[in-house]
N, C-alpha and C positions, 0 to 999 in steps of 0.2 A: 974224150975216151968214155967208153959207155963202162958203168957198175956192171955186176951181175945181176943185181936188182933188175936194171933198165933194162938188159940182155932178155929177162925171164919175161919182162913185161912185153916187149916184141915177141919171141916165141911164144908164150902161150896163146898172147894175142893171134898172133896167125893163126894157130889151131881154133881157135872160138870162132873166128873167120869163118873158118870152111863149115863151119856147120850154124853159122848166123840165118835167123830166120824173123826175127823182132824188128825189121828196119821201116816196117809199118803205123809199131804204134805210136797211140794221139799223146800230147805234151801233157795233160793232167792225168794224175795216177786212175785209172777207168774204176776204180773202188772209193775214192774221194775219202783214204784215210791215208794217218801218217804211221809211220814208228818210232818212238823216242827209246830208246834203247840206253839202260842207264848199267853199269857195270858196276860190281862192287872189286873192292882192292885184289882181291885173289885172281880175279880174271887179268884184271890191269896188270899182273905181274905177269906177265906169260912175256918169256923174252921174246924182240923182236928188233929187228933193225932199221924198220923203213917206217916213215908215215904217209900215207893217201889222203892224201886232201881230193875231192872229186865234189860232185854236184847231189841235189838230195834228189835230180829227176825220177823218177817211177820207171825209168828205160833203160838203166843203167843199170847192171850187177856187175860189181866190181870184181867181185872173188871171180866170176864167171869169166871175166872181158878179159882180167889183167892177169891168171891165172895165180891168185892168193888163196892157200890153203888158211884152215883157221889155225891163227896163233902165228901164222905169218907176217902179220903187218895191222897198225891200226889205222883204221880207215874213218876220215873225217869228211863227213858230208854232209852240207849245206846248200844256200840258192845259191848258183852258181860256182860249186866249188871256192869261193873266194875265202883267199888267202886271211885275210883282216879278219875276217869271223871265224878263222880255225886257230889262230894264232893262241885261244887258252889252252885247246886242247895239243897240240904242237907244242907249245911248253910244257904243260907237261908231262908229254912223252919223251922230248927231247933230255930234259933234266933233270923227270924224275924216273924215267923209265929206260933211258942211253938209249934211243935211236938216235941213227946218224944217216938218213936218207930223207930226203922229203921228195915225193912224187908227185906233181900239181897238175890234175887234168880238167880242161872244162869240156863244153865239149857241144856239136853243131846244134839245134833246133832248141839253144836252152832259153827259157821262157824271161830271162833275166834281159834277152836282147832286144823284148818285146816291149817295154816299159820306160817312162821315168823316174825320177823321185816325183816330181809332180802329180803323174799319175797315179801311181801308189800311193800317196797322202790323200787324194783325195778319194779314192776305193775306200780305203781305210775308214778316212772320214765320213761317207756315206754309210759304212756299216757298223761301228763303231762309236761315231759320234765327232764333232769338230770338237779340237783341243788334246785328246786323247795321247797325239802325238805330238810334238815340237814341227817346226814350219822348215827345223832344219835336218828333221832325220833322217839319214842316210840309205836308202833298200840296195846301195851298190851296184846300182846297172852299168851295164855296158853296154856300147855299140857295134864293136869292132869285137871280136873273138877272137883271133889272136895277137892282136895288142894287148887284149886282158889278158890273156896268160903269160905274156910278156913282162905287164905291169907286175902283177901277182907277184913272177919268180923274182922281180928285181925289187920290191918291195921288201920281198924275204929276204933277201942276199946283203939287202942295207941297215935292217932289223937289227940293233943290240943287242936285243937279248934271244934271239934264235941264237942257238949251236954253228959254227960256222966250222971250226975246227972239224977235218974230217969228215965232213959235211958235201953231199951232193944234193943240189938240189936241182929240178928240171923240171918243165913244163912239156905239156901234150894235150893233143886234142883228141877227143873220141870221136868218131864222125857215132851217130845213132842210126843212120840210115842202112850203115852196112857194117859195123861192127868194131870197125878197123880205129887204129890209134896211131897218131904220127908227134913226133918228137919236133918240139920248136923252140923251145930252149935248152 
């Protein structure tokens, strides 16, 4: 049975739909910068019920896609939306802040499906320097796209210390090509 949450996230998403016009661009941000967006305690307090986990791609606007106004929802985004590296911020929102939804989307053309750890250690290592990293750190790639959001959501749902009680959690995929979002867990 779908939340209201998931409900709003398909409608607004259709509406973002019909007026989607981004299904063109290129997989690195065309400005070659990031944002790290650091909050202090006053903002973090702003009630909310649901968390977004989604990807840090440069193609994606979440508030746009998934229709979240601000103070609606915090929104956790990383490479590949993956679940493992949102899990501080998930906590705590989950326990110190009472949400009780988690929304996990990754989503087509993400640059995460492009790689190995292999690969990436050795990028690294080229720019960086050999050693710098361990031989056995993790970039989290995937092959498959919706088996990772499969993995993700069942990862979270096995998790001890995520919220479970009263707790939805769900995976989806955004296509970026045409705007659209589909429910797979």
């Amino acid at each position: 049975m779908a939340t209201e949450n998931q409900k709003n996230l398909v409608s607004k998403n259709e509406q973002y739909v019909s007026e989607f016009k981004s299904g063109d661009l290129a997989l690195p941000p065309a400005k070659k910068y990031l944002v790290g967006k650091l909050l202090n305690m006053r903002t973090l307090m702003i009630k909310t019920d649901r968390i977004k986990v989604t990807c840090m791609d440069a193609r994606i606007d979440p508030a746009a896609a998934f229709g979240i106004d601000l103070g609606d929802a915090h929104i956790i985004r990383n490479a590949g939306g993956n679940a493992k590296d949102a899990l501080r911020s998930i906590l705590i929102s989950q326990h110190l802040l009472g949400t009780r939804e988690i929304i996990l989307v990754k989503h087509t053309g993400c640059g995460m499906l492009t790689f190995t750890n292999s690969d990436a250690l050795k990028l690294v290592a080229q720019h960086a320097g050999t050693g710098v990293l361990s031989s056995t750190f993790d970039f989290q790639p995937f092959s498959e796209l919706e088996s990772a959001v499969k993995e993700d959501v069942e990862w979270l749902k096995a998790n001890g210390a995520v919220v479970h009680e009263g707790v939805a959690i769900s995976g989806w995929i955004y296509e970026v090509e045409t705007g659209k979002t589909k429910q797979v867990v």
